[in-house]
N, CA, C and O atoms as a MOPAC input file, in Angstrom:
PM7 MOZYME 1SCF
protein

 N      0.84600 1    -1.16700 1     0.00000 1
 C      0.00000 1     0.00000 1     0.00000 1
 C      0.89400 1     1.23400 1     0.00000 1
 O      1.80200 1     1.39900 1     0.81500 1
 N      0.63500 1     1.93000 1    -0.79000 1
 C      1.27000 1     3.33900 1    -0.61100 1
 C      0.33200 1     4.53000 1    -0.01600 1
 O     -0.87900 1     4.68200 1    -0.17600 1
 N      1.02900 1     5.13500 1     0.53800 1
 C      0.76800 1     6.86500 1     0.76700 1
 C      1.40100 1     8.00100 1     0.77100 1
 O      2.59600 1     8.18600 1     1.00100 1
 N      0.23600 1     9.10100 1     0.40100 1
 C      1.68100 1    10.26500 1     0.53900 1
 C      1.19500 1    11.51600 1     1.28300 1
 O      0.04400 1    11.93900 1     1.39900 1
 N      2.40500 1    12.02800 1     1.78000 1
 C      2.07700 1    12.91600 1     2.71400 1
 C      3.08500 1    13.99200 1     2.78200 1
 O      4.01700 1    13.73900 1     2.01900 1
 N      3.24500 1    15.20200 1     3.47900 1
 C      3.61400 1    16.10300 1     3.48300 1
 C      4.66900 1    16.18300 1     4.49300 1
 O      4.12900 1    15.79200 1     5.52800 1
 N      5.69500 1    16.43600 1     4.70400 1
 C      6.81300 1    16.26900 1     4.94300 1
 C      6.86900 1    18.17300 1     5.69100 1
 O      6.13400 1    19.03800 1     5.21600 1
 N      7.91800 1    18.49000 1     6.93100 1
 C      8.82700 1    19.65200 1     6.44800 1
 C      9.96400 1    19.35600 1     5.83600 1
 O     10.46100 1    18.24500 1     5.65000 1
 N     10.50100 1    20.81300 1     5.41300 1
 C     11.41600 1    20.47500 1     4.29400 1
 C     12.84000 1    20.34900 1     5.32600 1
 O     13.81500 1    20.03400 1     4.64400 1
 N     13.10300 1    20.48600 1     6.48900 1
 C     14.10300 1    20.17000 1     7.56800 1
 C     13.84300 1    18.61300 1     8.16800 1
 O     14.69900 1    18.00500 1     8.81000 1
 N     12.81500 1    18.20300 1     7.91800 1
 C     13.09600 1    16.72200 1     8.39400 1
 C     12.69800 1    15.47400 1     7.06200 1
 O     12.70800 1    14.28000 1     7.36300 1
 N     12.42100 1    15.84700 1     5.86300 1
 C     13.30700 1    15.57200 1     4.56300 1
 C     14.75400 1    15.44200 1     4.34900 1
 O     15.21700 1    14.53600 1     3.65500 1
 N     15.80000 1    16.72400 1     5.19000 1
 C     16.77400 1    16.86500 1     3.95000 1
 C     17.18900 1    15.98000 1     5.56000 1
 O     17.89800 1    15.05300 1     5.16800 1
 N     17.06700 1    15.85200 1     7.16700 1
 C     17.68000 1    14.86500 1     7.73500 1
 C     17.30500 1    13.18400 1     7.34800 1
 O     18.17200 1    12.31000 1     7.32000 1
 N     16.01900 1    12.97100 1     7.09700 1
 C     15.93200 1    11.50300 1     6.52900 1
 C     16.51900 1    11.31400 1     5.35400 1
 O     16.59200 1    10.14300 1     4.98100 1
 N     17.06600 1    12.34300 1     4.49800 1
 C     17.68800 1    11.92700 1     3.14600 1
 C     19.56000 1    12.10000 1     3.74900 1
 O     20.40000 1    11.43600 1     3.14100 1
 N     19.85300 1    12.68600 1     4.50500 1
 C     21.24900 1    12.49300 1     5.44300 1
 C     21.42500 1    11.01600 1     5.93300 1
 O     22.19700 1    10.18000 1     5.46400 1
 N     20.60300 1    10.87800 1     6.91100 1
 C     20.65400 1     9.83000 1     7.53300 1
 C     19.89000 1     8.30500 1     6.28500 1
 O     19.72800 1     7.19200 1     6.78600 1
 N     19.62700 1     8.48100 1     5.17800 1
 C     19.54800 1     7.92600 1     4.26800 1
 C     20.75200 1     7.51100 1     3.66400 1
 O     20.85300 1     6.37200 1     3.20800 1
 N     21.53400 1     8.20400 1     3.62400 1
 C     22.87200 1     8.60700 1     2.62900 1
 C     23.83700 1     7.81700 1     3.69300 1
 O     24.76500 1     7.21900 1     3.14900 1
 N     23.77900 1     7.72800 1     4.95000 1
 C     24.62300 1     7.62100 1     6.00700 1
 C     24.55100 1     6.16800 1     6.30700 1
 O     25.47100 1     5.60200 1     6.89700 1
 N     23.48800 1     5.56000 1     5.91800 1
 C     23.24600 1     3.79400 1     6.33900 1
 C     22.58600 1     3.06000 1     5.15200 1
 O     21.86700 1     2.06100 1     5.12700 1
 N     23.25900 1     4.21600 1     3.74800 1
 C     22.99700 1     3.34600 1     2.91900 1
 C     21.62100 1     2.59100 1     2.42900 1
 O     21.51900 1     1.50500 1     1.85800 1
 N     20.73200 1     3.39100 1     2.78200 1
 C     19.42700 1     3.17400 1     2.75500 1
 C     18.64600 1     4.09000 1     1.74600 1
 O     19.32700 1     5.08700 1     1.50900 1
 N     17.25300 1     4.09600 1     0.95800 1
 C     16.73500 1     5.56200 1     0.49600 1
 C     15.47400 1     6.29300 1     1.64800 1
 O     14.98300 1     5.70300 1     2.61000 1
 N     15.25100 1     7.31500 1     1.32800 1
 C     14.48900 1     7.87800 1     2.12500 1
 C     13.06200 1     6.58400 1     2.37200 1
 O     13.38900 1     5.68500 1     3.14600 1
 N     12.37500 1     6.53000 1     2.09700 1
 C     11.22500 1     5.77300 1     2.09600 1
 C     11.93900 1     4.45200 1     3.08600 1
 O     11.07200 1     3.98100 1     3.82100 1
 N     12.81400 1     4.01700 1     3.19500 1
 C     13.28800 1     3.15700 1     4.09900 1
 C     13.14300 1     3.53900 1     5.26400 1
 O     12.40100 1     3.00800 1     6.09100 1
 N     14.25000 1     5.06000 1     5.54000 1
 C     14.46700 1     5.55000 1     6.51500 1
 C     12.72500 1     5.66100 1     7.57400 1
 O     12.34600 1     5.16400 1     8.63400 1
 N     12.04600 1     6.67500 1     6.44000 1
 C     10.24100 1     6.38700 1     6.96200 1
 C      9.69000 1     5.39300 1     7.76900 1
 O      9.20100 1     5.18300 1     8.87900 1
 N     10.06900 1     4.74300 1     6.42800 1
 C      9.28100 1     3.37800 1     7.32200 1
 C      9.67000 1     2.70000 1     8.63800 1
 O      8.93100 1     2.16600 1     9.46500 1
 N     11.21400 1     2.86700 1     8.64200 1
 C     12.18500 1     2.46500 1    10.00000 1
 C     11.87000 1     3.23200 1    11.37200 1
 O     12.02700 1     2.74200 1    12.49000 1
 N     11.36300 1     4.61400 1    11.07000 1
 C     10.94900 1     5.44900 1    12.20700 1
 C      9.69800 1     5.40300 1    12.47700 1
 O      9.38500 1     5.81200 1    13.59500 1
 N      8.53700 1     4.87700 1    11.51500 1
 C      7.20100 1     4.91200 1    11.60300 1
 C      7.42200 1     3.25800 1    12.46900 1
 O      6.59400 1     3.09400 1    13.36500 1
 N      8.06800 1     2.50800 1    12.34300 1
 C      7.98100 1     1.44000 1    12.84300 1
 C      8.21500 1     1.27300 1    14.09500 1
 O      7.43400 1     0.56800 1    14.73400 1
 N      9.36000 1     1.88800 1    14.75700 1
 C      9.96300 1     2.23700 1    15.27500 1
 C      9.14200 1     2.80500 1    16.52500 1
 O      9.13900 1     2.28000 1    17.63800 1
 N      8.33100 1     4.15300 1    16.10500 1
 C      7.32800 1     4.94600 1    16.98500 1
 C      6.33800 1     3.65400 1    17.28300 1
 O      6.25100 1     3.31200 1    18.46300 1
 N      5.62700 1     2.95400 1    16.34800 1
 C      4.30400 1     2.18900 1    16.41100 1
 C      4.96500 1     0.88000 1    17.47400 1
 O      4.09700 1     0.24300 1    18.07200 1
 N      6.15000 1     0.54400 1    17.67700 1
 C      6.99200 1    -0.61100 1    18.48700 1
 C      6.77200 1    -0.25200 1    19.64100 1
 O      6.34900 1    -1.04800 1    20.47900 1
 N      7.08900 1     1.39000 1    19.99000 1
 C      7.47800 1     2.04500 1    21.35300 1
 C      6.31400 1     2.28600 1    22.30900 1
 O      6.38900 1     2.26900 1    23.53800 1
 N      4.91100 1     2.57800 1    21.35400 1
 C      3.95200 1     3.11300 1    21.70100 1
 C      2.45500 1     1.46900 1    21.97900 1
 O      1.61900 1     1.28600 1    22.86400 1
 N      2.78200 1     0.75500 1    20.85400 1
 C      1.55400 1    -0.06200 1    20.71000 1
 C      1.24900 1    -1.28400 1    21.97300 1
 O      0.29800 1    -2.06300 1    22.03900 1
 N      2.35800 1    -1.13600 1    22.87000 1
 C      2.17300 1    -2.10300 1    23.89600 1
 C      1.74100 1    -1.47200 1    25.27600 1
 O      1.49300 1    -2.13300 1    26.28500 1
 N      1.67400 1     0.21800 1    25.15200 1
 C      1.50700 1     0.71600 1    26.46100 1
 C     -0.17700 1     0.58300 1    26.42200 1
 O     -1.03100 1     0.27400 1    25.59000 1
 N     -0.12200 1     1.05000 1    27.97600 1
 C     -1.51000 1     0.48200 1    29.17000 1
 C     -2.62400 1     1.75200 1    28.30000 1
 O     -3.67900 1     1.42600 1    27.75800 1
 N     -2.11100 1     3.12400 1    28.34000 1
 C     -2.40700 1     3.97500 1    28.57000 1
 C     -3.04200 1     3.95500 1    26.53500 1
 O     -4.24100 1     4.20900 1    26.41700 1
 N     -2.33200 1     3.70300 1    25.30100 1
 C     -3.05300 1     3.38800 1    24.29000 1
 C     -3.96000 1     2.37200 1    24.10600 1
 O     -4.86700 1     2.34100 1    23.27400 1
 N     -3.56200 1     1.23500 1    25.22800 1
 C     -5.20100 1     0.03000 1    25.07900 1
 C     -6.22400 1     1.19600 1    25.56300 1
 O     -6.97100 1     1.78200 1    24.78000 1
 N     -6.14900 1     1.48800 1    27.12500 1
 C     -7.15500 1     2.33600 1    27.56900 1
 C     -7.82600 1     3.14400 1    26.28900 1
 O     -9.02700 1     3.07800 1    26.02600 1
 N     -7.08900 1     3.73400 1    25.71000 1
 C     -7.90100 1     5.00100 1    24.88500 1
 C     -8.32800 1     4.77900 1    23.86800 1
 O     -8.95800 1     5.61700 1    23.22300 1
 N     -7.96900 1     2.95900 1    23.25800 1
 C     -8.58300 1     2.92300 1    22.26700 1
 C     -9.91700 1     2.06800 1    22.85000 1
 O    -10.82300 1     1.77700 1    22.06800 1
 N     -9.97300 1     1.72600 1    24.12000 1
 C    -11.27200 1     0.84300 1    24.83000 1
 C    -12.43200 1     2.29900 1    24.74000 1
 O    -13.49000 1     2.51800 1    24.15100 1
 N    -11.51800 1     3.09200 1    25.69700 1
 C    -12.77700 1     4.34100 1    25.35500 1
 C    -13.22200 1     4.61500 1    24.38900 1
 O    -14.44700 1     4.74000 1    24.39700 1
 N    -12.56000 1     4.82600 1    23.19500 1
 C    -12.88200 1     5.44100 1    21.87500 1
 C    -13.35100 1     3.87200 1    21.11700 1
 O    -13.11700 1     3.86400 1    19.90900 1
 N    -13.70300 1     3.13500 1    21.42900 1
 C    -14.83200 1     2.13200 1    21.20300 1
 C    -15.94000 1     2.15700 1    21.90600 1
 O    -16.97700 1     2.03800 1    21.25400 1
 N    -16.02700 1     2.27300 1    23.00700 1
 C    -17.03600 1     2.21000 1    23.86300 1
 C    -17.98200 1     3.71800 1    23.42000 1
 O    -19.18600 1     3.90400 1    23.59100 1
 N    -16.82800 1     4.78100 1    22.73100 1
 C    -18.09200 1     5.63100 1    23.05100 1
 C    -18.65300 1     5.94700 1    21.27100 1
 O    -19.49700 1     6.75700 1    20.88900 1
 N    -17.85100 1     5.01100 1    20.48200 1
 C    -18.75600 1     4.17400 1    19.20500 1
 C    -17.58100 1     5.17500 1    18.03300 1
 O    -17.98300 1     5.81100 1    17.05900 1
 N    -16.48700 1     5.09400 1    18.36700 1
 C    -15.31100 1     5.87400 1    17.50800 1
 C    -14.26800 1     5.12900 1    17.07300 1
 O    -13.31600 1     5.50500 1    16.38900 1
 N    -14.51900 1     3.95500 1    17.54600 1
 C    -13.60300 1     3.40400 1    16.91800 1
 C    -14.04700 1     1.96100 1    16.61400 1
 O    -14.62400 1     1.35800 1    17.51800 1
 N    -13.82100 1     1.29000 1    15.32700 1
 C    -14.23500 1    -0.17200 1    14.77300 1
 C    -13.93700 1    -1.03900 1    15.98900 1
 O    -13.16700 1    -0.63600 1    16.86000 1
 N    -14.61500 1    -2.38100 1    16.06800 1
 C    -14.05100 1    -3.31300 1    16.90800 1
 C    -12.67300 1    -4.19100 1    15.94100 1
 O    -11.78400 1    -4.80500 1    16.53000 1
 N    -12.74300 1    -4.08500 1    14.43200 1
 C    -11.20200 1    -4.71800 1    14.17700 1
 C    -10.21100 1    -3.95700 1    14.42800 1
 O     -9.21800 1    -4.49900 1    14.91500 1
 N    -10.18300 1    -2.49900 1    14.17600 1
 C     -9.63500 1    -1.70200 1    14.99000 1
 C     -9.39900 1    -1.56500 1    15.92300 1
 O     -8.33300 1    -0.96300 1    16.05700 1
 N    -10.09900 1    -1.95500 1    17.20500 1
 C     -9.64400 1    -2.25000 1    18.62400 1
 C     -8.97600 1    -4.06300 1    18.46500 1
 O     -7.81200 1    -4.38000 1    18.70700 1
 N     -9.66600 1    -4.65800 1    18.17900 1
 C     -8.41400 1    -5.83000 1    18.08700 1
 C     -7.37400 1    -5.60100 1    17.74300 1
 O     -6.52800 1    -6.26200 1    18.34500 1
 N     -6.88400 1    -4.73600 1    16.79100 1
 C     -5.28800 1    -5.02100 1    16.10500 1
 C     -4.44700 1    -3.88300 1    17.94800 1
 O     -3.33700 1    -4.13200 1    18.42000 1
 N     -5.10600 1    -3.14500 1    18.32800 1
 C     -4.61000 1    -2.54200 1    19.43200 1
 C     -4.75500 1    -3.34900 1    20.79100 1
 O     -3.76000 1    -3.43800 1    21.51000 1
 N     -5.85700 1    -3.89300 1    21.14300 1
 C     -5.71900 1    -4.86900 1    21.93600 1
 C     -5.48000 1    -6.24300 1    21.97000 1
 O     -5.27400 1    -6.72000 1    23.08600 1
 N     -5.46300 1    -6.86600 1    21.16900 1
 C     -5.84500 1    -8.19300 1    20.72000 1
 C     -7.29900 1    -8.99000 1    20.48200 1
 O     -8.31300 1    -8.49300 1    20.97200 1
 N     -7.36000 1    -9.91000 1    19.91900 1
 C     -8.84300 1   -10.28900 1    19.96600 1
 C     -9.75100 1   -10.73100 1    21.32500 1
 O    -10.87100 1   -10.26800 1    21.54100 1
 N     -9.15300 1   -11.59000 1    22.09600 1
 C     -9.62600 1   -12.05500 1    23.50400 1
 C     -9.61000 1   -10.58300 1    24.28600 1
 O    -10.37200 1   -10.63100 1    25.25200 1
 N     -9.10600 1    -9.58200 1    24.17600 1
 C     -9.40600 1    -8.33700 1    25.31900 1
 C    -10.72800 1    -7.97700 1    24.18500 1
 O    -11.84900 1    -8.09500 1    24.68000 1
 N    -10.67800 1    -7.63200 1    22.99400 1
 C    -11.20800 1    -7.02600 1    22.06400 1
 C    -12.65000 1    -7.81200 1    22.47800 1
 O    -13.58400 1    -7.05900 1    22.75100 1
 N    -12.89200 1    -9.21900 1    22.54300 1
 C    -13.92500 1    -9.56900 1    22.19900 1
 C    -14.94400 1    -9.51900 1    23.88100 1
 O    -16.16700 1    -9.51300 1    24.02600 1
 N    -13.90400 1    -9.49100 1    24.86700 1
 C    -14.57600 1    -8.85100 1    26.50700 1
 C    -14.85400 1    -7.52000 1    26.44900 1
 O    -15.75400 1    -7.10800 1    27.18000 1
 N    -14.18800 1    -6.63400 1    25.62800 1
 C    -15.27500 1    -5.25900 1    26.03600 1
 C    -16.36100 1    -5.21600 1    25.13100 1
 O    -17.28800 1    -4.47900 1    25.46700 1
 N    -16.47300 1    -5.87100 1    23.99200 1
 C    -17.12500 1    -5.89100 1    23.06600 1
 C    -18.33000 1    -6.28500 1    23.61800 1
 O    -19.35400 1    -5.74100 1    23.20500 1
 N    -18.40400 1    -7.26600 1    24.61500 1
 C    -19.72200 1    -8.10800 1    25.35000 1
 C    -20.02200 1    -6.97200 1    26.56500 1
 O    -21.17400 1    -6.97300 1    26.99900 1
 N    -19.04500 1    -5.97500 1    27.16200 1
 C    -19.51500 1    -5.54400 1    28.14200 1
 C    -19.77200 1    -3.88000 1    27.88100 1
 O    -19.77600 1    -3.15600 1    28.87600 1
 N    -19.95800 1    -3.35800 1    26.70800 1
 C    -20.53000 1    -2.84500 1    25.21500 1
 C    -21.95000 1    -3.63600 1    25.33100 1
 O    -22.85700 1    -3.22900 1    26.05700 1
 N    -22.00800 1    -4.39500 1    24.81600 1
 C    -23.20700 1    -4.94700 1    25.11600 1
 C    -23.98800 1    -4.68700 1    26.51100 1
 O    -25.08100 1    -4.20700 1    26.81100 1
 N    -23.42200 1    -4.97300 1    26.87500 1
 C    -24.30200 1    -5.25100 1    28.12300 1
 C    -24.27900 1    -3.55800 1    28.99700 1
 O    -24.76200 1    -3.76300 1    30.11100 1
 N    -23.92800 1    -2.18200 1    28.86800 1
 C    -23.59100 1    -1.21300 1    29.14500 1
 C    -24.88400 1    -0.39500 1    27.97800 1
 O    -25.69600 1     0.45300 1    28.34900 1
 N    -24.79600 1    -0.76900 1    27.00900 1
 C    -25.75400 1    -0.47000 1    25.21300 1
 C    -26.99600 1    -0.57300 1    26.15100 1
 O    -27.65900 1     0.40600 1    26.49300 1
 N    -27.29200 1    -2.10400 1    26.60400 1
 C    -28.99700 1    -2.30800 1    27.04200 1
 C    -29.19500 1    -1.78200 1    28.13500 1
 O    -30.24300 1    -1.21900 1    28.45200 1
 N    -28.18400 1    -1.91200 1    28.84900 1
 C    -28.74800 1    -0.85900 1    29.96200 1
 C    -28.79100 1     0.92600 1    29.80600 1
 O    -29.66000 1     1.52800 1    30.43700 1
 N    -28.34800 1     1.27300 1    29.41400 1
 C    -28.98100 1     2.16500 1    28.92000 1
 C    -30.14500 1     2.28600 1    28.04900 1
 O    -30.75900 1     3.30100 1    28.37700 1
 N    -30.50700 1     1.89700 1    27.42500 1
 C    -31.55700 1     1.66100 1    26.69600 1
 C    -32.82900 1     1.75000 1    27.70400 1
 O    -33.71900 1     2.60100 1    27.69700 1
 N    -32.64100 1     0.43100 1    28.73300 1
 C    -33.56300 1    -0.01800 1    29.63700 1
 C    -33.56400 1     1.46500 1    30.48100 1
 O    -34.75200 1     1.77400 1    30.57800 1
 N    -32.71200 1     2.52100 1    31.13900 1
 C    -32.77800 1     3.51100 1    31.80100 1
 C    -33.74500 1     4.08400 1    30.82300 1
 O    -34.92200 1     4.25700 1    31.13900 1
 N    -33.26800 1     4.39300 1    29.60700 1
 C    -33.94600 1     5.35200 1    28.59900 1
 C    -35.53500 1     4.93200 1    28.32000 1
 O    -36.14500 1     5.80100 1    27.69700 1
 N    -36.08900 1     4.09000 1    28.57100 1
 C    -37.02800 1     3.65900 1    28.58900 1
 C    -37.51200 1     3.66600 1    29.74200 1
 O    -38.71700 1     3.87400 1    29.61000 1
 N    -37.21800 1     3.54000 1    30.94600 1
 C    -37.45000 1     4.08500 1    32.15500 1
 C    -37.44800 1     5.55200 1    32.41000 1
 O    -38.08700 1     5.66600 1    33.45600 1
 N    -37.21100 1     6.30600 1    32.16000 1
 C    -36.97400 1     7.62600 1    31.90500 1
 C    -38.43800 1     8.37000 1    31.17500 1
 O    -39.02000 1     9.42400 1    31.43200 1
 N    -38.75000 1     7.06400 1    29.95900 1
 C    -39.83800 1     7.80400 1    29.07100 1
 C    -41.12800 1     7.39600 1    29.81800 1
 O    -42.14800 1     7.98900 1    29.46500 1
 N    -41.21900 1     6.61500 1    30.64600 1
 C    -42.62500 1     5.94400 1    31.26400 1
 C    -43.04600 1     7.10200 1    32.44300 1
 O    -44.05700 1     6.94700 1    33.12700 1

């Protein structure tokens, strides 16, 4: 898959340095730091949390929360989503009587 995106022109001419420097081309270098960030970040407590919230409050896909949590966490909030959905419902209907 490709994409493209907008760059500054000071952290271009260092990924095309540090390109030049390990013998690599820019689009390597990219991908090595995008990988790199997504390694450092995708196992902390604090990104499961925010992607549980931002499911729960209907912002984010549930395959999308699997690839961040895994499927077995993914598929327990998914049921307690459920079960959080009807009760509200049941308040909201209590509410209208």
């Amino acid at each position: 898959m490709e994409i493209a995106l907008r760059l500054p022109v000071e952290l271009i001419e260092k990924a095309d340095i540090l390109a030049k420097l390990e013998y690599k081309n820019r689009a390597e270098i990219i991908k090595s730091a995008l990988k790199e960030y997504i390694g450092r970040i995708e196992n902390t407590e604090e990104l499961k949390e925010r992607a549980t919230e931002l499911y729960l409050a209907d912002k984010l896909k549930y395959n999308e929360l699997v690839i961040i949590i895994g499927r077995q966490n993914a598929e327990s909030v998914k049921a307690s989503k459920r079960i959080l959905d009807r009760g509200n419902k049941i308040a909201e209907d209590i509410a209208r009587s």
